[in-house]
Predicted model as a PDB file, atoms N, CA, C, CB and O in Angstrom, pLDDT in the B-factor column:
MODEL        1                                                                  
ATOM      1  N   UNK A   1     -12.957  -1.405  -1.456  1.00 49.00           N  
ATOM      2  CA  UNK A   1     -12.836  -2.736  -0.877  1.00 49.00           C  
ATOM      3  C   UNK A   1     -14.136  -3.084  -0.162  1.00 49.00           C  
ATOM      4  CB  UNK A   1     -11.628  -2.815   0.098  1.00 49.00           C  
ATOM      5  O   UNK A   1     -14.196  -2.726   1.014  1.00 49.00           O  
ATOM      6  N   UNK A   2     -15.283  -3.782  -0.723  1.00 71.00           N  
ATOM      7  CA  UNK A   2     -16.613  -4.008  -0.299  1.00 71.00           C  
ATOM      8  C   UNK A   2     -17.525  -2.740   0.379  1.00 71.00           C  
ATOM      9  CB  UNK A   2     -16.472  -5.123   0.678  1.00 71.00           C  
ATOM     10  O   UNK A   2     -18.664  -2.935   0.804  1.00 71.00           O  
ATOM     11  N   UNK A   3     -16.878  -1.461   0.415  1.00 81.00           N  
ATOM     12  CA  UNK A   3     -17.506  -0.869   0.711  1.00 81.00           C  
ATOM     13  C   UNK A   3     -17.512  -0.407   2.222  1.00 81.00           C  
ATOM     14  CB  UNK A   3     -18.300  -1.335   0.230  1.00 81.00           C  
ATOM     15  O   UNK A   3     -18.481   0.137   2.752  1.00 81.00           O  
ATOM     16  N   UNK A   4     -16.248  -0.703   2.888  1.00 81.00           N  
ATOM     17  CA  UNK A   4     -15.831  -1.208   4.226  1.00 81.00           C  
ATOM     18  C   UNK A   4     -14.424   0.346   4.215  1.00 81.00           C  
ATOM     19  CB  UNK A   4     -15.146  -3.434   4.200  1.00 81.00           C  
ATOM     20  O   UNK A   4     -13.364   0.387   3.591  1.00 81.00           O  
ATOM     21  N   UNK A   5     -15.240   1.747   5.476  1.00 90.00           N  
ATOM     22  CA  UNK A   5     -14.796   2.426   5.440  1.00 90.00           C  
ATOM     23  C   UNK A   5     -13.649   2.047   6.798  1.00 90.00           C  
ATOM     24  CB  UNK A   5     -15.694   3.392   5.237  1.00 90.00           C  
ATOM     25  O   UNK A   5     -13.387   0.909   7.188  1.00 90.00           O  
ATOM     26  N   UNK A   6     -13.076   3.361   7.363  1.00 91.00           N  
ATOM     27  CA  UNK A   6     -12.635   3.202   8.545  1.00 91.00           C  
ATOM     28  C   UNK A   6     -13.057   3.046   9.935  1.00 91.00           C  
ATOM     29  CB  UNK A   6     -12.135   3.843   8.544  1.00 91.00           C  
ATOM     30  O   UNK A   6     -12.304   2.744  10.860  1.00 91.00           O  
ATOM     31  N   UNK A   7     -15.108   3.418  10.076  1.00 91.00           N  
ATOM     32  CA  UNK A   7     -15.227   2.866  10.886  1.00 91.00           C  
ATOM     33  C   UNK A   7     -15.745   1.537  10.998  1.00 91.00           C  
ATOM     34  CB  UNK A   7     -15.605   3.508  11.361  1.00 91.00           C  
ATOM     35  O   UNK A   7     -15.848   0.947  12.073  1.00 91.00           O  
ATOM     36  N   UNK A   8     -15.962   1.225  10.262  1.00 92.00           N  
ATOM     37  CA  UNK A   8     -16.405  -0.369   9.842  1.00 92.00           C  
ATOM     38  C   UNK A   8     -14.864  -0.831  10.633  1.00 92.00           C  
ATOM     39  CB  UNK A   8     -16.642  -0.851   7.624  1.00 92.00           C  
ATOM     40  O   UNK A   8     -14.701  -1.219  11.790  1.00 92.00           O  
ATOM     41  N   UNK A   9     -14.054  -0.668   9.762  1.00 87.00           N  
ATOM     42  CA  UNK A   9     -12.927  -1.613   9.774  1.00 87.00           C  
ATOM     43  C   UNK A   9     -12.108  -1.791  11.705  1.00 87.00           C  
ATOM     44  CB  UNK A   9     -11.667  -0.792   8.402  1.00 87.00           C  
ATOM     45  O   UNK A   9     -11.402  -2.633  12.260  1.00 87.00           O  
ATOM     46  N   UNK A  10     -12.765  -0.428  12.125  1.00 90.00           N  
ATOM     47  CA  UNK A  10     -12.210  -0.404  13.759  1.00 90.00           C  
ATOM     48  C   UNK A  10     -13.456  -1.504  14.552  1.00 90.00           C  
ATOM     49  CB  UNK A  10     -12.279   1.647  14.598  1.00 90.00           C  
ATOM     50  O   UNK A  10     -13.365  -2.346  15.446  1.00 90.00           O  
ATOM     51  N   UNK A  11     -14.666  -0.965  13.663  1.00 93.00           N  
ATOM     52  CA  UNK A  11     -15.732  -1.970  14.978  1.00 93.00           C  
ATOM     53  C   UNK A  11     -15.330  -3.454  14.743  1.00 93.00           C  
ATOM     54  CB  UNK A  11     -17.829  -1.900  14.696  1.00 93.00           C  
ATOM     55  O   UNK A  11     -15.244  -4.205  15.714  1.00 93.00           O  
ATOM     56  N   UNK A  12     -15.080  -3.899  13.482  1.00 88.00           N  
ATOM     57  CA  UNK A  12     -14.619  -5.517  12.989  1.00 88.00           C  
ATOM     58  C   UNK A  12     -13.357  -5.935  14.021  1.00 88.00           C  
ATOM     59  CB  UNK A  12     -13.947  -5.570  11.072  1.00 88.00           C  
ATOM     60  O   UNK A  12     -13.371  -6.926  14.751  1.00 88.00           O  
ATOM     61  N   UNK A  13     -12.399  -5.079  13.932  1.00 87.00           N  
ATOM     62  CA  UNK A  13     -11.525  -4.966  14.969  1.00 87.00           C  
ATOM     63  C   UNK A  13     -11.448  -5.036  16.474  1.00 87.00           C  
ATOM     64  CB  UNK A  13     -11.212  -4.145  14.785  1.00 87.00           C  
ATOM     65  O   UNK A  13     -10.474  -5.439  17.110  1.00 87.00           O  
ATOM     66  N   UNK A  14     -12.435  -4.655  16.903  1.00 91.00           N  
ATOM     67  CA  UNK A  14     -12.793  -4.215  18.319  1.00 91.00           C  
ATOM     68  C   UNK A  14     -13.848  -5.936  18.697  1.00 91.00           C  
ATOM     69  CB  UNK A  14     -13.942  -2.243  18.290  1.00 91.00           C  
ATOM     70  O   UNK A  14     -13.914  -6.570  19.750  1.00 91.00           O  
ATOM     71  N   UNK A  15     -14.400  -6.162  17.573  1.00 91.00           N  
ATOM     72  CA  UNK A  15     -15.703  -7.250  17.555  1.00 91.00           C  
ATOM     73  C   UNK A  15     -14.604  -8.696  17.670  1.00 91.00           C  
ATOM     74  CB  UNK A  15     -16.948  -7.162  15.688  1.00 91.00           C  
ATOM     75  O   UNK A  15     -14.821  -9.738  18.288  1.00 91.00           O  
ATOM     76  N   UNK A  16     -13.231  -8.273  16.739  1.00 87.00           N  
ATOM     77  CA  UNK A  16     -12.567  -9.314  17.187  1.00 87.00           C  
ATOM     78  C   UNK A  16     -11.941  -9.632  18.110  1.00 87.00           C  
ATOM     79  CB  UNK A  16     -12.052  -9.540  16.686  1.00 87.00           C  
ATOM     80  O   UNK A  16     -11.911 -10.747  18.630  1.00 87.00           O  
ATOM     81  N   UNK A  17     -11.149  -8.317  18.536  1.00 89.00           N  
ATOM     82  CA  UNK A  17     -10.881  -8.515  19.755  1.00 89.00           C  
ATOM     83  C   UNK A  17     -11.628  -9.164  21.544  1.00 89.00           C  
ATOM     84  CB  UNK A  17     -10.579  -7.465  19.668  1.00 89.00           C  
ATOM     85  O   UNK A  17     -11.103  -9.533  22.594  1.00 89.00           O  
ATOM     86  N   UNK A  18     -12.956  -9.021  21.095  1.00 92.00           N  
ATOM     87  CA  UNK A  18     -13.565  -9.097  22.333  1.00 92.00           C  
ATOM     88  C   UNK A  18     -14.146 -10.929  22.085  1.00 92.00           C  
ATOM     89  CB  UNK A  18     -14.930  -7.642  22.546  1.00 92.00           C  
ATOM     90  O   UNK A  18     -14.195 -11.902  22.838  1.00 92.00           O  
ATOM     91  N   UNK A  19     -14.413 -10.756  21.010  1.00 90.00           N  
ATOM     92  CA  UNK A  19     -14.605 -12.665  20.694  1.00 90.00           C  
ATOM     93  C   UNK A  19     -12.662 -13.518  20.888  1.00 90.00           C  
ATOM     94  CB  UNK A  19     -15.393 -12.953  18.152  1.00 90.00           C  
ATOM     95  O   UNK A  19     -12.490 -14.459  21.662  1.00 90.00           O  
ATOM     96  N   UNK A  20     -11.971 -13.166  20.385  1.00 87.00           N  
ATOM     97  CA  UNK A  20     -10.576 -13.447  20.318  1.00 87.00           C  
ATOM     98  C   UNK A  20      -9.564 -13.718  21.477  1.00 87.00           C  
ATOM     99  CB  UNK A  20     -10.130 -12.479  19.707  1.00 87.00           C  
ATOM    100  O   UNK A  20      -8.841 -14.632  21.873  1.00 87.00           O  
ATOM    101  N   UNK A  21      -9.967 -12.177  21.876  1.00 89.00           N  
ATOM    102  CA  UNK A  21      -8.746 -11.512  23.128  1.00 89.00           C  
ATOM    103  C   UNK A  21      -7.349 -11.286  21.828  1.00 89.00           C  
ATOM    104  CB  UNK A  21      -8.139 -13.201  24.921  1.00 89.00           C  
ATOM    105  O   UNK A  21      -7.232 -11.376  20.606  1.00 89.00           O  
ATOM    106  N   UNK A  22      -6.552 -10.976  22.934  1.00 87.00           N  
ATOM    107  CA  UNK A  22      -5.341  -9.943  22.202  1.00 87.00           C  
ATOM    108  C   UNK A  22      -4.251 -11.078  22.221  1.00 87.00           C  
ATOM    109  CB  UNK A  22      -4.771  -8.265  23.234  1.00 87.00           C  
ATOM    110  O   UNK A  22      -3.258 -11.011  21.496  1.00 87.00           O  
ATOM    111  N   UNK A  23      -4.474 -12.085  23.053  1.00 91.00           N  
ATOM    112  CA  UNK A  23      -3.641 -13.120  22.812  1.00 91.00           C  
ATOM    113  C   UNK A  23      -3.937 -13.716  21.392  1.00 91.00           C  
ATOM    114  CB  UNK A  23      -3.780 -14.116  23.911  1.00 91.00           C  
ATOM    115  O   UNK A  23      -3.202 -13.299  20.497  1.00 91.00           O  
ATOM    116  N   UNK A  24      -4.940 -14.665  21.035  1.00 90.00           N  
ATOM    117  CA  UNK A  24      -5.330 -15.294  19.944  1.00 90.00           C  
ATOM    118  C   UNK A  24      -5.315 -14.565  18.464  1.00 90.00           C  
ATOM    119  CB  UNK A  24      -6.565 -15.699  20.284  1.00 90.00           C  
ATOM    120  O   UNK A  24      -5.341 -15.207  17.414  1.00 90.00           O  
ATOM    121  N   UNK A  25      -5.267 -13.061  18.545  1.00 85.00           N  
ATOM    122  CA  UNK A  25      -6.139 -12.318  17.357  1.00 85.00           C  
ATOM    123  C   UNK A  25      -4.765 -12.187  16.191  1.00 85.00           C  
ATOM    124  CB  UNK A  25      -6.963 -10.422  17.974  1.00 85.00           C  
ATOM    125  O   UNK A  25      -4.969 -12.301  14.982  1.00 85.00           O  
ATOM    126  N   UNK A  26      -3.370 -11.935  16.766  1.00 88.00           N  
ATOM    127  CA  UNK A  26      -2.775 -12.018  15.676  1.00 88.00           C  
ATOM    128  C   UNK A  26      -2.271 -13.719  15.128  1.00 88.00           C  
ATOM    129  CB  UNK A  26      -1.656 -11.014  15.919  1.00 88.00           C  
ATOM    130  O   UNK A  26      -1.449 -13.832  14.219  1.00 88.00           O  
ATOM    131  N   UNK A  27      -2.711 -14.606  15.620  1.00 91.00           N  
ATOM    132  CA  UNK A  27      -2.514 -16.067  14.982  1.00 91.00           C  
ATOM    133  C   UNK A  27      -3.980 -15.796  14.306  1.00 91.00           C  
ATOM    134  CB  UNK A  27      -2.285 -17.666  16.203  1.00 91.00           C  
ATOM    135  O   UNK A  27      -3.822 -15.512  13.118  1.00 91.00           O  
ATOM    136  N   UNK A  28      -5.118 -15.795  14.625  1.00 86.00           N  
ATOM    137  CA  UNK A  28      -6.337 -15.858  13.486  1.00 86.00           C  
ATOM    138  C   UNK A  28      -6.507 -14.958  12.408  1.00 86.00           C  
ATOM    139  CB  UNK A  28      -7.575 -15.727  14.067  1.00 86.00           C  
ATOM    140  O   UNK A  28      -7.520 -14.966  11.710  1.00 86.00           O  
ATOM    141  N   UNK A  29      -5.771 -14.357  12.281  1.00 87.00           N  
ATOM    142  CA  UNK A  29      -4.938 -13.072  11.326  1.00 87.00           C  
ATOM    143  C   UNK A  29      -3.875 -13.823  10.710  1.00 87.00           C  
ATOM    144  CB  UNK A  29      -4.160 -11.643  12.277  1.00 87.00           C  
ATOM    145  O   UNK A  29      -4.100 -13.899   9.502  1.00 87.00           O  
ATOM    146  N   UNK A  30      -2.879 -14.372  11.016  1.00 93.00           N  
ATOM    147  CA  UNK A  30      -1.943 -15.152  10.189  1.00 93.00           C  
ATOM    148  C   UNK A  30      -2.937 -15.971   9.698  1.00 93.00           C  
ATOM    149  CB  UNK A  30      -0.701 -15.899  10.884  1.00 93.00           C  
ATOM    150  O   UNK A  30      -3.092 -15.717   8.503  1.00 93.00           O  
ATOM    151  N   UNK A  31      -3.917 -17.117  10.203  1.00 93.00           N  
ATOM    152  CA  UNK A  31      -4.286 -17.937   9.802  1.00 93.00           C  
ATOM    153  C   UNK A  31      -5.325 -17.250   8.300  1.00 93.00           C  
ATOM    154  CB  UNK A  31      -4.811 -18.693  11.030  1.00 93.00           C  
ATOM    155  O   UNK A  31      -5.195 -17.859   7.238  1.00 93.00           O  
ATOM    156  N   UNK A  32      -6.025 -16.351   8.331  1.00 90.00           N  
ATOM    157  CA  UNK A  32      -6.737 -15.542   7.552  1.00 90.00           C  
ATOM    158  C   UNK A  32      -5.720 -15.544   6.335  1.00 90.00           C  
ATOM    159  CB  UNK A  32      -7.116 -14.115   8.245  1.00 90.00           C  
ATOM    160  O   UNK A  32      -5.608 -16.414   5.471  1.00 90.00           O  
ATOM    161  N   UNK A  33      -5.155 -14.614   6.442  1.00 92.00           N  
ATOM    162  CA  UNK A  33      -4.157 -14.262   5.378  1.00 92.00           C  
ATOM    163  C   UNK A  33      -3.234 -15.570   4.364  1.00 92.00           C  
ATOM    164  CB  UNK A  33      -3.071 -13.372   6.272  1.00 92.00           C  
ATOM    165  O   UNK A  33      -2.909 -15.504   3.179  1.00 92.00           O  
ATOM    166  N   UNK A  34      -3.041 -16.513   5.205  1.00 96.00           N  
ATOM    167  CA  UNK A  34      -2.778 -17.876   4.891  1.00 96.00           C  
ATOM    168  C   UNK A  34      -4.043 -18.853   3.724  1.00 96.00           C  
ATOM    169  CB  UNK A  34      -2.693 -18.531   6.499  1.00 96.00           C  
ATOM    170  O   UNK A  34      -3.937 -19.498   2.681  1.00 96.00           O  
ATOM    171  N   UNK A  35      -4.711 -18.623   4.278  1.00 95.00           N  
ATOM    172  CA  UNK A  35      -5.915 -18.970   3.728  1.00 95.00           C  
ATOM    173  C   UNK A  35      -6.229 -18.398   2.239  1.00 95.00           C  
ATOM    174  CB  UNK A  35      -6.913 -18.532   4.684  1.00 95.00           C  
ATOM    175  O   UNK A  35      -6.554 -18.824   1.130  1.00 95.00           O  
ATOM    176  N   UNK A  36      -5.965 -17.303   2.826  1.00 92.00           N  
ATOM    177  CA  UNK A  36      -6.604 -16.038   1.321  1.00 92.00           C  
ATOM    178  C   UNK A  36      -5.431 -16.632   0.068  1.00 92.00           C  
ATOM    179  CB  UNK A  36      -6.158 -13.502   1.786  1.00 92.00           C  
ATOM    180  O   UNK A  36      -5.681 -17.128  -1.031  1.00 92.00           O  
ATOM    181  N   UNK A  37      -4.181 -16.376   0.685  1.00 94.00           N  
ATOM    182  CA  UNK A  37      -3.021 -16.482   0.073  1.00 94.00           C  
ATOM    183  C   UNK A  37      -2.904 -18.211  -0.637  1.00 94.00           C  
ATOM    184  CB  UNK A  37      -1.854 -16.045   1.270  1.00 94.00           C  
ATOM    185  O   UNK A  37      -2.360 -18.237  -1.741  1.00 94.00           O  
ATOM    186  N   UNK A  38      -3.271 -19.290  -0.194  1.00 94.00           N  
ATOM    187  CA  UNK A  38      -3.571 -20.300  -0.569  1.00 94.00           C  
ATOM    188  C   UNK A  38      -5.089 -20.434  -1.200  1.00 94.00           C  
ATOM    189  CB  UNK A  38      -3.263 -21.022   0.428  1.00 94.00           C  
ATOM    190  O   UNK A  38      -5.347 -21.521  -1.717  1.00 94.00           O  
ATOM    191  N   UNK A  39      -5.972 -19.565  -1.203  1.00 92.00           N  
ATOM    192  CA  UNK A  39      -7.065 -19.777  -2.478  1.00 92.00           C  
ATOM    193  C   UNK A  39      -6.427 -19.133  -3.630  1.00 92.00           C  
ATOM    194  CB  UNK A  39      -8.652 -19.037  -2.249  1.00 92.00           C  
ATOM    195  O   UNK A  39      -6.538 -19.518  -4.794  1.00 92.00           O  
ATOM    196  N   UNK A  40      -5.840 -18.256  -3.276  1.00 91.00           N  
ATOM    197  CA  UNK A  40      -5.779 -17.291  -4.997  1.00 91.00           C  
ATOM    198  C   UNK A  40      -4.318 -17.905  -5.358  1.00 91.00           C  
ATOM    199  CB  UNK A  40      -5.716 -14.957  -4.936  1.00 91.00           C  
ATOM    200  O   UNK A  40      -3.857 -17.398  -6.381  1.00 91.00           O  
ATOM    201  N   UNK A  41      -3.507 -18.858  -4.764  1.00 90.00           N  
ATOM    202  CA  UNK A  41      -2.604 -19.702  -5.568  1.00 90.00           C  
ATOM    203  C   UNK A  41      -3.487 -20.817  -6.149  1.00 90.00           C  
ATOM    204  CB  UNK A  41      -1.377 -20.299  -4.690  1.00 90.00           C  
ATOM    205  O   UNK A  41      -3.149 -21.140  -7.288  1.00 90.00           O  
ATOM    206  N   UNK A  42      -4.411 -21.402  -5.701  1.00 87.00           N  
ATOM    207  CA  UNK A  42      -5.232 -22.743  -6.264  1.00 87.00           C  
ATOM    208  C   UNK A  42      -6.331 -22.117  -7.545  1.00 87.00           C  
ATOM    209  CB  UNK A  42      -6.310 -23.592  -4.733  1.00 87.00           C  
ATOM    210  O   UNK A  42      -6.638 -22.685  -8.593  1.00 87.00           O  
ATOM    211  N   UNK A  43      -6.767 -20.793  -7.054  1.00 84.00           N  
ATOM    212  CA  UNK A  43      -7.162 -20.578  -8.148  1.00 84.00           C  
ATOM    213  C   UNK A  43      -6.491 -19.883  -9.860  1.00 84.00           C  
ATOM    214  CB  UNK A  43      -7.977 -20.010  -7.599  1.00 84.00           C  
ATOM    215  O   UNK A  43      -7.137 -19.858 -10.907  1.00 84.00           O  
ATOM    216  N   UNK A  44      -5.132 -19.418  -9.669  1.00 84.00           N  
ATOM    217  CA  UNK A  44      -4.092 -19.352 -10.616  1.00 84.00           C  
ATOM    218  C   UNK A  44      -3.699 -20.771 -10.839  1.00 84.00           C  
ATOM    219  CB  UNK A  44      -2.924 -18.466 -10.159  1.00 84.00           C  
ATOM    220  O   UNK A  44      -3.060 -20.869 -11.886  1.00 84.00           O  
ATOM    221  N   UNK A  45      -3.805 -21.525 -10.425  1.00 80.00           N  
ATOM    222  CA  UNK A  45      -3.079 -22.946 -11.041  1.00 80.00           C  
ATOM    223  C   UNK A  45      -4.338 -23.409 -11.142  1.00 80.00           C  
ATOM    224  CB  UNK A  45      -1.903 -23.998 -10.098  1.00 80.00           C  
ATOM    225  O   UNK A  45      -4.100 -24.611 -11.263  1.00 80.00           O  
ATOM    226  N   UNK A  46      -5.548 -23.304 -11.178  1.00 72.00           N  
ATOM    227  CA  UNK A  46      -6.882 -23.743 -11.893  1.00 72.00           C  
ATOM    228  C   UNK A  46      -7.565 -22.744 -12.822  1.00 72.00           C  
ATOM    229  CB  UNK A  46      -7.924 -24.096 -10.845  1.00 72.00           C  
ATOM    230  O   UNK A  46      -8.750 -22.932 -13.100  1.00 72.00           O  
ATOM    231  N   UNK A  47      -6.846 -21.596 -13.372  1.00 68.00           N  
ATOM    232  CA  UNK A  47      -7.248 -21.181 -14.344  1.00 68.00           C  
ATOM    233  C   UNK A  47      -6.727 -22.353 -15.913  1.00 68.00           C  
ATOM    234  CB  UNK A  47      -6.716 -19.650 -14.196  1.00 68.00           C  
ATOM    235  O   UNK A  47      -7.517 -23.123 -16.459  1.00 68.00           O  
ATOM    236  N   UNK A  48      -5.850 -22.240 -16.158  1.00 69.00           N  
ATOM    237  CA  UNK A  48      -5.220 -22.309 -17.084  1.00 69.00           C  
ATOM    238  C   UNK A  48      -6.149 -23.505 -17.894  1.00 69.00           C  
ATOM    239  CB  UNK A  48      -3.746 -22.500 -16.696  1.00 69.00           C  
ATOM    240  O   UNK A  48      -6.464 -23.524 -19.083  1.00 69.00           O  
ATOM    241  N   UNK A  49      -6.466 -24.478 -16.831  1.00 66.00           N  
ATOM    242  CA  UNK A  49      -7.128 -25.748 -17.289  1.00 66.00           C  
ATOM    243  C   UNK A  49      -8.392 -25.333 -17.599  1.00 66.00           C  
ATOM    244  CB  UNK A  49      -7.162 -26.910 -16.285  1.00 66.00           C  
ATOM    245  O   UNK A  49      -8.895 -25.732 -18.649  1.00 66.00           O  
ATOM    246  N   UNK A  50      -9.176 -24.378 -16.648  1.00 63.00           N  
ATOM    247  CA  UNK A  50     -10.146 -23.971 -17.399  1.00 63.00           C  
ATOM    248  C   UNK A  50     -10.345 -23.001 -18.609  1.00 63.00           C  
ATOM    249  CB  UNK A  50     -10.726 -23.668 -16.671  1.00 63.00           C  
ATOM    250  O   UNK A  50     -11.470 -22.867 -19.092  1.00 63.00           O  
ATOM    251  N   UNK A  51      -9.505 -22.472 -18.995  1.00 63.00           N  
ATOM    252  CA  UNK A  51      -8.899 -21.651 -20.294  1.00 63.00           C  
ATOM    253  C   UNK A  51      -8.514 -23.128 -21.376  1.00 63.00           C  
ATOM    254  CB  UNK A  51      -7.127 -20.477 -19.740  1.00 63.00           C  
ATOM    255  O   UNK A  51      -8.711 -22.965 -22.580  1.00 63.00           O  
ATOM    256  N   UNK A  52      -8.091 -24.222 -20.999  1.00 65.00           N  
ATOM    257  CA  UNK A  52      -7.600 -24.996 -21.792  1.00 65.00           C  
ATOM    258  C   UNK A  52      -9.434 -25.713 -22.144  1.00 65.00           C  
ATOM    259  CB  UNK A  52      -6.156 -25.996 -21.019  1.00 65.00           C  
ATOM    260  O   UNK A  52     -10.006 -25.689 -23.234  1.00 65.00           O  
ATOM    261  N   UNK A  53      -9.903 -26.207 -21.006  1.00 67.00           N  
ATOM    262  CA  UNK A  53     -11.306 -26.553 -21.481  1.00 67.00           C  
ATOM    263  C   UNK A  53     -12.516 -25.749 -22.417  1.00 67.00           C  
ATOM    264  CB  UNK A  53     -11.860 -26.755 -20.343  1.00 67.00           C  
ATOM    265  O   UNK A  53     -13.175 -26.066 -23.407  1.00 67.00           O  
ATOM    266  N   UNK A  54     -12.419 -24.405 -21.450  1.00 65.00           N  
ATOM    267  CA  UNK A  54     -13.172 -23.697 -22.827  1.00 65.00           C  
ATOM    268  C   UNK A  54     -13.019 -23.547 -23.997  1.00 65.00           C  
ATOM    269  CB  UNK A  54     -13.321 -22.741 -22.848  1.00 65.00           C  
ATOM    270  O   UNK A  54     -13.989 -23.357 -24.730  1.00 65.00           O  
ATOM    271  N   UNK A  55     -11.507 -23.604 -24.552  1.00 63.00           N  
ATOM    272  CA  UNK A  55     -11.099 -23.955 -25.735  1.00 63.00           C  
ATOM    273  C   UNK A  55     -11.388 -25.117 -26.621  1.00 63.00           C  
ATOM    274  CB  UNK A  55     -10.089 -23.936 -25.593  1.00 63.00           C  
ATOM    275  O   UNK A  55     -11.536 -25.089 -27.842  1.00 63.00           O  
ATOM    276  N   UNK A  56     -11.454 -26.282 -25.713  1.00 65.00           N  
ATOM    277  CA  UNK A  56     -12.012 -27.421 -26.613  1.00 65.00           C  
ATOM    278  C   UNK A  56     -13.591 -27.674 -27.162  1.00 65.00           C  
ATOM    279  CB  UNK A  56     -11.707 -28.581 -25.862  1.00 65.00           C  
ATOM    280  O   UNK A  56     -14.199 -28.272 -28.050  1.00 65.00           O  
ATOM    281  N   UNK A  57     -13.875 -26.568 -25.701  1.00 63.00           N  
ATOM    282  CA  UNK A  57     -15.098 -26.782 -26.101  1.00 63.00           C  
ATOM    283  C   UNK A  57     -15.973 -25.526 -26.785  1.00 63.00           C  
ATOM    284  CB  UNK A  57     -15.697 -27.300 -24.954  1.00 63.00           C  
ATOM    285  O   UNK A  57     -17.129 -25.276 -26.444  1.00 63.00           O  
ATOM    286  N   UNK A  58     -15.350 -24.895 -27.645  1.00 64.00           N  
ATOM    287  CA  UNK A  58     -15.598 -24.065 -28.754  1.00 64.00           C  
ATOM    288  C   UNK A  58     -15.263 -24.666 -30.204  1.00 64.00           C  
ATOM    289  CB  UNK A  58     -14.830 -22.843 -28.526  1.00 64.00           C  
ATOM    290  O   UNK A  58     -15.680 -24.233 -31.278  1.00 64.00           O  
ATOM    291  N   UNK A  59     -14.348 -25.854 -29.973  1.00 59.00           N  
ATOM    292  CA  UNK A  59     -14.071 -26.582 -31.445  1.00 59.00           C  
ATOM    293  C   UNK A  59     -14.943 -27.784 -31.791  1.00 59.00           C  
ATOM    294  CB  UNK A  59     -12.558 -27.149 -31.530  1.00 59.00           C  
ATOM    295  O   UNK A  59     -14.791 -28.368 -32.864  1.00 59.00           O  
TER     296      UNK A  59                                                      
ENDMDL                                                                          
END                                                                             
C-alpha cells in the first residue's frame, strides 16, 4: 500500500492528531473514507461509457 510501513502509518497518525486534536480526527476520517468511497462509485459508473466510447472509436 504505497509503500507506507507501520511506522509511517503511527507518525501520519500522531501528525494528525496534533493538527486535528482527538475531538475532530474521527469525523475527518469518516469524511476521508466517504470521499474515497464516493470516487470509486463515480468511477465504476464512468467506466462503462468509457468502454462504450473506445469501442466506437475502433470502428
Amino acid at each position: 500500500m504505497f509503500g507506507l510501513g507501520v511506522p509511517e502509518l503511527i507518525l501520519i497518525l500522531v501528525i494528525g492528531l496534533v493538527i486535528f486534536g482527538p475531538g475532530k480526527l474521527p469525523g475527518v476520517g469518516k469524511a476521508l473514507g466517504q470521499s474515497i468511497k464516493e470516487f470509486k462509485e463515480a468511477n465504476k459508473e464512468d467506466e462503462p461509457k468509457q468502454l462504450a466510447s473506445a469501442d466506437a472509436d475502433k470502428k
